[in-house]
N, C-alpha and C positions, 0 to 999 in steps of 0.2 A: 639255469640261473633262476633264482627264486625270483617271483612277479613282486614289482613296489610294491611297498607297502604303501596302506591308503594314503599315512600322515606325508606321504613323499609328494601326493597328487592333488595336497591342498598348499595353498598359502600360509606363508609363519605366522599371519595377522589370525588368522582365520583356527590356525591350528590352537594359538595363543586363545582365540576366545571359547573354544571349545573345551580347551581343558580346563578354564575358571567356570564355565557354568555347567559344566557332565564330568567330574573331573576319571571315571571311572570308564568312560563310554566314546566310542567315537562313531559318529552318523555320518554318509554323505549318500543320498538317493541318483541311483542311476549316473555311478561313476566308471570310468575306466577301469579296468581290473585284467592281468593276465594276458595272454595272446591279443595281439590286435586285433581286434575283427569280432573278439568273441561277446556276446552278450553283455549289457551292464546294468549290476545287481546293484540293490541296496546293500550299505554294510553297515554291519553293526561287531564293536569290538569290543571287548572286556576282556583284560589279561590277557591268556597265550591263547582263549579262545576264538573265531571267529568265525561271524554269522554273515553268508553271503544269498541274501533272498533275490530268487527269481522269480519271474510267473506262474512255473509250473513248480518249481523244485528250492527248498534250502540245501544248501552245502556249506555244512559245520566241519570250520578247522578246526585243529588244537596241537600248538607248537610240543612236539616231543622232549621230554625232560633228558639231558644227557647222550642228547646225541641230533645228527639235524634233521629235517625235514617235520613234517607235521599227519598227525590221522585223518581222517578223511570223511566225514557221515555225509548223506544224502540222504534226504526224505522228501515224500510230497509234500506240497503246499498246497493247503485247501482251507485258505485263508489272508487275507487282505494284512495280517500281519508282519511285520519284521525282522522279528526275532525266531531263531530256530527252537526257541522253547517257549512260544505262540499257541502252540495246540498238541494235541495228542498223534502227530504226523508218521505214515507210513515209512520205516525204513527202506530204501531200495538199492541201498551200497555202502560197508562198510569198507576202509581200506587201512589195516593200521601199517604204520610209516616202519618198514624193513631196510625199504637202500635209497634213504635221502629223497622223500617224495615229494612235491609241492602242487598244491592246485592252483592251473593255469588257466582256466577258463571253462564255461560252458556252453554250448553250440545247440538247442534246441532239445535231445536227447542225447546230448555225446558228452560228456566229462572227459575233461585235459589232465592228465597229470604227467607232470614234467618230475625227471627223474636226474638226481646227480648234485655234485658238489664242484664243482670246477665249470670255469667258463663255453669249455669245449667237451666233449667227448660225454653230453646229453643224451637221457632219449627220454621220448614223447608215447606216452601210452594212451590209448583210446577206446571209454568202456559207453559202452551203451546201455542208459539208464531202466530201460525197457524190457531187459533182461536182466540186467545187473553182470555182465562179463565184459569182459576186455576182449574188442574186436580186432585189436591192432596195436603193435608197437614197434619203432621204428629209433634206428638213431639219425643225430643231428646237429648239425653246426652252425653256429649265427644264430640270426634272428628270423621265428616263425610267422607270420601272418596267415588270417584267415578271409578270405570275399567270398562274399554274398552269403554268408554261414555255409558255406558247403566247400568250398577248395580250400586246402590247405598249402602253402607257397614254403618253400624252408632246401637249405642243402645238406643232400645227404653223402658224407663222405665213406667214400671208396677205398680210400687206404693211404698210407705213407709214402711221401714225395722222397724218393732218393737224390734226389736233383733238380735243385732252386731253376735249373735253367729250362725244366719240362713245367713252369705254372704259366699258365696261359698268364697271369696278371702278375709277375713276377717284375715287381718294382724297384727301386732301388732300394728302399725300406727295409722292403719284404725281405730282399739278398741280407742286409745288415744286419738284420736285431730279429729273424723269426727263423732259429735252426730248424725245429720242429715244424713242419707242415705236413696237413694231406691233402689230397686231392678231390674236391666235391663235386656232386654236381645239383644243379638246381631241377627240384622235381615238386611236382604238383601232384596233392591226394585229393581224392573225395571223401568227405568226410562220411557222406553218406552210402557210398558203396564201399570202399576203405580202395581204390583202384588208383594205383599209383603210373604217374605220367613222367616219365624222363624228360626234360627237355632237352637235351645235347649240348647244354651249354654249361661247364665248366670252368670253376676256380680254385686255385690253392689257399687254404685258411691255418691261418698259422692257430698250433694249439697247445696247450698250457697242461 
């Protein structure tokens, strides 16, 4: 699932005065953005592109024409400005947008890119800036959070439920209005080693 958009994580008062006095531009410093837990950048928007400044790094979107997801630049920041086209900045990650890509956040040196068009049947890729390669990628269901910048909390499913009556959380709901489910379970990553932690505790998540 694509991360809100900024205009979703301000106020309609606020949104309204922003567009009478920048009608082209939208600011909001050290907002939420993406995964929970991850970093929060300055943004600065124009059109389909957008400018997400951190301390160490900009990460420039830019919405893909004719089909979904968005490209992906990264460069250093070596400068107190805002905008990704602030200074003459080192590239350290191109990504253009192949199978519905979205950035989801940044964690220190680790860029989030969340992958897919549909509620369910996600995955989560993880490149380290420091190298510029992807150390990791996994699928995923629900919603990801990250603590303390370094664990990542998310369920990863295991496969297709033949039978509403093997889901541990199997509701009456769930029995009624979710044919389609699989079976997850809740696992913990290090972001920093990429070392993934089963916890043995499972649930069925109905998927689209």
């Amino acid at each position: 699932m694509k991360p809100l958009p900024i205009h979703a994580l301000l106020s309609p008062m606020l949104v309204g005065l922003l567009a009478v006095s920048v009608p082209s531009l939208l600011w909001a410093a050290g907002s939420p953005y993406g995964i929970k837990g991850t970093e929060l950048p300055t943004i600065h928007k124009s059109g389909a592109t957008t400018c997400y400044a951190y301390g160490k790094y900009y990460v420039q979107t830019t919405e893909s024409k004719g089909s979904v997801g968005e490209d992906i630049r990264v460069t250093a920041r070596k400068d107190k400005g805002i905008s990704c086209g602030s200074n003459v900045p080192k590239v350290l990650l191109v990504l253009k947008n192949t199978d519905a890509a979205w950035f989801a956040g940044l964690s220190g040196s680790h860029l989030l890119v969340d992958n897919g068009t549909d509620p369910s049947g996600r995955t989560l890729a993880i490149y380290d800036l420091s190298s510029g390669k992807k150390v990791y990628s996994v699928a995923y269901e629900g919603e990801i959070t990250l603590k303390n910048g370094a664990t990542l909390s998310f369920l990863q499913p295991l496969g297709p439920v033949k039978s509403i009556t093997k889901c541990p959380n199997a509701n009456d709901a769930l029995k009624a209005g979710m044919p389609d489910v699989v079976l997850a379970e809740q696992v913990q990553l290090n972001l920093l080693t990429q070392k993934l932690t089963q916890t043995g505790t499972k649930e069925c998540v109905p998927v689209q």
